[in-house]
C-alpha positions in Angstrom: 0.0 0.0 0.0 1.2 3.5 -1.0 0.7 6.1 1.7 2.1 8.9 -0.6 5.2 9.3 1.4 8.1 6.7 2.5 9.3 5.7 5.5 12.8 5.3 7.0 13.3 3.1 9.9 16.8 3.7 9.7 16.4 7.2 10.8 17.1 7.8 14.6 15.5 10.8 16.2 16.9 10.0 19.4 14.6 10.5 22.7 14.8 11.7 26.3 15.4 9.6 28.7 14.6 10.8 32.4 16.2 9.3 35.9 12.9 7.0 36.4 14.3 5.6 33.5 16.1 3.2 35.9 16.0 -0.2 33.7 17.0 2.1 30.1 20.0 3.8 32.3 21.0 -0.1 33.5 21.6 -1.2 29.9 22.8 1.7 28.8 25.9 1.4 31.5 25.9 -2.5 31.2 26.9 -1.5 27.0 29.3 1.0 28.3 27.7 4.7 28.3 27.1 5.7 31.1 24.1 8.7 31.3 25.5 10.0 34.8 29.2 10.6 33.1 30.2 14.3 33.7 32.9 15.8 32.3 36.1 15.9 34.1 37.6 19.3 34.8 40.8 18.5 34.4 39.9 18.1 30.1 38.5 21.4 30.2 40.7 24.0 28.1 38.8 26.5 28.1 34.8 27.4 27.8 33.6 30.0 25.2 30.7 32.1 25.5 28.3 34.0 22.9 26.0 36.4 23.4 22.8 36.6 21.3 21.8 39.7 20.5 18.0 40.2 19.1 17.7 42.8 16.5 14.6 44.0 14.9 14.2 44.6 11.2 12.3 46.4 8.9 11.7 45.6 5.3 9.1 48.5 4.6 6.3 46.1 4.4 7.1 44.8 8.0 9.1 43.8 10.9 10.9 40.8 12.2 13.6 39.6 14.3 16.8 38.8 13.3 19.9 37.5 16.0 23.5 38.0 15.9 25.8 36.1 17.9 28.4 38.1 19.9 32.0 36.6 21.4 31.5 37.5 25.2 34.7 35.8 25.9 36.7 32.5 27.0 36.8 31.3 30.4 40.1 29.9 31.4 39.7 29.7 35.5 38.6 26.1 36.9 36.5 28.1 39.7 34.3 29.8 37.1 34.6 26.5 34.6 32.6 25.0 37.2 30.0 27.5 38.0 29.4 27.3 34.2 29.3 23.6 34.3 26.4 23.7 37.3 24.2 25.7 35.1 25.2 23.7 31.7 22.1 22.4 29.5 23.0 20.7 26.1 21.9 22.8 23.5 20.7 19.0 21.7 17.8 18.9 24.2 17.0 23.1 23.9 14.2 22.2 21.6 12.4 19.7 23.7 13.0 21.8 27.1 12.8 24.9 25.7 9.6 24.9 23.6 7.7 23.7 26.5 8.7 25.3 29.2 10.6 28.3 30.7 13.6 26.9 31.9 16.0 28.2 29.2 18.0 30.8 29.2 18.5 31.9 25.7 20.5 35.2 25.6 23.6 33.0 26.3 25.0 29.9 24.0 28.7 28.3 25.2 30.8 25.5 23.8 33.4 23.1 25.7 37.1 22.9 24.4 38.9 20.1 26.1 42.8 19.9 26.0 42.3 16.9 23.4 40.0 18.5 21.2 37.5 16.0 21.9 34.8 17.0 19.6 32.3 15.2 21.4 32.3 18.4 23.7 32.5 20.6 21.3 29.0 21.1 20.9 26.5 24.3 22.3 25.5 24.2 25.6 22.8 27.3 27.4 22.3 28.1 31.2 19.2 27.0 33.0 17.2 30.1 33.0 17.7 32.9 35.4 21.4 30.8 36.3 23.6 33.0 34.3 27.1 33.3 36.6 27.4 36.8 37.6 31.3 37.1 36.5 29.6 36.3 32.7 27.8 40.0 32.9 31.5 41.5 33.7 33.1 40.2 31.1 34.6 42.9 28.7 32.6 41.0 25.5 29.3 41.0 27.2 29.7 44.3 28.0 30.4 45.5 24.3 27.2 43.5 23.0 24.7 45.2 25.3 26.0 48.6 24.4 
């Protein structure tokens, strides 16, 4: 039967999967990833953070918004590494926490370099909404992109 479109099963989406998740997370670990992994500190090089500033356009027929991405700045000390780190949510699951909720905060965007180049961490992370580190607003960048 023809539905008008085709399907791919070899296609993965990929899905959340939450801490009452107990019996997923024990496979998971048994095959060797394991979901509570963090990163260790001593891989970190160096964090980098963006600022995205919102702009508003007009065309002469109407308005919309358009962003620009602004270097606030790299973060080298392990103190403030970690207060990033507390606050850290994978940019990956943005989409599925962020369009359904209010827990994002999206002014911010910040990738993890490691020492190795580990592109696996290399990847956008934002802060938990209203979690932004106060030493990011004093940075000379951030500063700049809100003048």
């Amino acid at each position: 039967m023809n539905w008008g479109h085709s399907v791919r099963y070899d296609r993965y989406d990929g899905s959340l999967i939450y801490p009452q998740f107990t019996k997923t997370i024990a496979l998971l670990k048994e095959y060797g990833f394991d979901v509570y992994e963090t990163v260790d500190m001593d891989d970190i090089d160096y964090i980098n953070v963006l600022y995205r500033k919102e702009n508003t356009e007009f065309n002469g027929t109407y308005s919309y918004v358009t962003y620009d991405y602004l270097e606030v700045g790299s973060v080298y000390d392990a103190q403030e590494q970690a207060q990033v780190l507390e606050q850290a949510l994978n940019t990956d699951y943005h989409w599925q926490v962020g369009t359904y909720t209010d827990l994002v905060e999206d002014t911010f965007e910040f990738s993890i370099h490691t020492k190795t180049d580990n592109e696996s961490l290399q990847r956008k992370f934002h802060f938990k909404k209203g979690m932004v580190p106060d030493f990011i607003y004093e940075m000379e960048g951030y500063q700049k992109a809100v003048k």
